[in-house]
Phi, psi and omega in degrees: 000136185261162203256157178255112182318098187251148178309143191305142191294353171252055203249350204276000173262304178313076209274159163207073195267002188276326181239051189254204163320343169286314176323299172321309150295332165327293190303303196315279208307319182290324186296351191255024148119344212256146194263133172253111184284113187272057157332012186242347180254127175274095209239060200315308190337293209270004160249025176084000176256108203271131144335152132322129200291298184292345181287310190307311161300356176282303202286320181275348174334310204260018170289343178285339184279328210237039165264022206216153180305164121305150158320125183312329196274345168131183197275151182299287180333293169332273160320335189266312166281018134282320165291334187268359147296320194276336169284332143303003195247007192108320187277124159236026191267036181250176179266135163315321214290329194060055174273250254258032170219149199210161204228142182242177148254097185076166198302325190301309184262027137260347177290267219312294209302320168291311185313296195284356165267320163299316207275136183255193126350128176052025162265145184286171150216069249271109194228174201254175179225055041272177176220159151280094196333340200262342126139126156325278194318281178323252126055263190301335200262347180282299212127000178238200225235104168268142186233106214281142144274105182287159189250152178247123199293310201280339176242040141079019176080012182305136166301137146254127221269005184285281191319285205332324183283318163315339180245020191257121180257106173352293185285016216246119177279310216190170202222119156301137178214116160254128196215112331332116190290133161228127036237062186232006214357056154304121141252164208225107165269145161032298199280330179288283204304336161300316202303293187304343214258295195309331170305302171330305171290338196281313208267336195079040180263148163251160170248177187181096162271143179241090216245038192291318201280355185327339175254349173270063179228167193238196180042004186128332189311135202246119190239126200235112176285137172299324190267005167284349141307306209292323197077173180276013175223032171218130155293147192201126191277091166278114170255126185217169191186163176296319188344294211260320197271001181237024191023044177228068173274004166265347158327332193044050181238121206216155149188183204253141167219145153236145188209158164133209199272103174285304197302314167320296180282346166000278175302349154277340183311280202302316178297005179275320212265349123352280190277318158337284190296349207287319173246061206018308177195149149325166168301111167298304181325315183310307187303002175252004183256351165276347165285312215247007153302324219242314202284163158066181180295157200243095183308320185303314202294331164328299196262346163289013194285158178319319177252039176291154169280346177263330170282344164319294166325313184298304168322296165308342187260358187279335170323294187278339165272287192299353150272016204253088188299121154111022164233144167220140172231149166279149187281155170261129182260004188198155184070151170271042169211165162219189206239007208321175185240162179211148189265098205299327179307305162289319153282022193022050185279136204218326200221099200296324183305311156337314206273330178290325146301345174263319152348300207272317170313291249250295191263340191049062176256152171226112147235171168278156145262136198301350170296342184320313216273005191064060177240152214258331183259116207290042175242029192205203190151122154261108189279153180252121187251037151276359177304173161294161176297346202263278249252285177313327204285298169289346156303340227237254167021298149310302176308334174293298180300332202255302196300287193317333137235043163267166201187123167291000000 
């Protein structure tokens, strides 16, 4: 009798539920013929939102060049217009020499590449509630203990640094910040970003900011890089990237910076720079799209101005959710998603995933459920506001209808 090949025993903590069974059902259904509005990914393209004419002209200029590995940590040039952004941001505790930044393909595999150079057995990991699952997953796939910190819904999605402090541990590495937030579009102001640095100093924490939407807030909303805080005694991880404020998230071109006491963390360092060469280098072509990305006019602020297409979007959809009896939502001051809340009670919902798979049969709107993001109570669901208005407007409208006799 042959035995059955099962997936590695440390797979078993490692949750993706935004592309999971849900996922899954998608396809089937697009595959019987049914057009799906797809709400679960912050995904610019397939809503029309195009790169920028000169990134695009960088990257093929420099396609006959960019057939041979790169340097692991990525092209100099490149590392070098990331260091000279954060020095208009303030910061100067990066190096010229750029030893301390490293280019991923995309943030997600620098997430995960830090996870797995830092994390030991039983080591902790202090992460917000919600979160961005990967990461949880990433976290669990190293080998430590991701520890949700809960955000308080009622103060606008604000970290609560009462829980966060209650759960910092003898065995507790680090402290997760996603700023701009996803999936709550939360900004964290100044003073909630002290808050983490002085916890940090006090426990002997690194931070890991997670900053891709850093260019995506409205109204005005004041976005602060976390490592412009820290000083020269709290080490501190920034992930940043082209995806979202440059619409090219299939480039996979993203990257890391540390700053803070490097000589101290050395040996955390090396093993960073250890799985860099391991997977030899990011997508070289991309990676010529980042000097000129970072330089010049920011295509993005365009669309965040008051009559922008993405604070339209945004507006319509916080608009159109809280008129929705048994939904209440927070406005977003960042990032291209929200968080609504649904009153479970009035829809007797026990099982968010449930509610989201009878969504997507019933109107074939995909949205997330909020346990994806590892938030615990099966009351919540992330919307994406990248469709056009038109286009949001009847989903949200659907969506009104299908809640007006739904009941679990």
């Amino acid at each position: 009798m042959t035995k059955s090949i099962d997936q590695a025993r440390k797979l078993e903590n490692v949750r993706y539920d935004i592309r999971g069974r849900i996922l899954d059902k998608t396809e089937e259904l697009e595959e019987q013929g049914h057009t799906i509005l797809r709400l679960n990914v912050g995904n610019p393209a397939p809503f029309g939102f195009e790169a920028p004419d000169e990134i695009m002209m960088a990257m093929i200029r420099n396609l006959p060049t960019a057939q041979g590995y790169s340097d692991s940590r990525g092209l100099f040039s490149a590392r070098t217009a990331v260091v000279q952004y954060y020095q208009t941001k303030g910061l100067t505790d990066l190096d010229l020499d750029v030893g301390n930044v490293y280019l991923g393909n995309g943030v997600s595999e620098l997430i995960t590449m830090t996870m797995q150079a830092l994390c030991n057995p039983e080591d902790e990991i202090l992460i917000p509630s919600p979160d961005y699952p990967l990461w949880t997953g990433s976290v669990a796939l190293a080998g430590g203990t991701p520890v949700h910190y809960l955000a308080d819904e009622s103060q606008d999605w604000a970290p609560d640094f009462e829980d966060l402090e209650a759960k910092i541990t003898p065995r507790t590495r680090a402290i997760v910040v996603i700023n701009p937030n996803n999936p709550t579009g939360a900004v964290y102001p100044r003073e909630a970003l002290q808050r983490f640095v002085e916890l940090a100093r006090e426990h002997d924490l690194i931070l890991l900011a997670d900053e891709i939407y850093e260019k995506i807030v409205y109204d005005g909303a004041e976005m602060t890089n976390l490592a412009t805080l820290t000083g020269k005694d709290v080490l501190c991880l920034t992930y940043s990237g082209l995806s979202k404020a440059y619409r090219v998230c299939g480039f996979r071109a993203g990257w890391l910076t540390v700053t803070g006491p490097r000589r101290r963390a050395a040996s955390f360092i090396e093993g960073i720079t250890l799985l860099s060469n391991m997977r030899m280098c990011a997508n070289v072509p991309a990676q010529h799209a980042i000097q000129t990305a970072l330089g010049g006019r920011q295509s993005i602020e365009d669309l965040l101005l008051p009559a922008g297409r993405l604070t339209a979007q945004r507006d319509l959809a916080h608009r159109m959710l809280n008129s929705i009896d048994g939904i209440s939502c927070v406005q977003a001051a960042g990032a291209l998603y929200m968080f609504p809340k649904l009153d479970t009670d009035r829809f007797g919902i026990v099982d968010d995933e449930k509610f989201v798979l009878d969504l997507l049969e019933s109107e074939k709107i995909l949205v997330s459920h909020g346990r994806a993001f590892n938030w615990d109570v099966p009351d919540h669901f992330r919307l994406v506001t990248l469709p056009n208005v038109d286009d949001l407007a009847t989903a949200l409208e659907r969506l009104g209808n299908f809640l007006s006799s739904y009941s679990q």
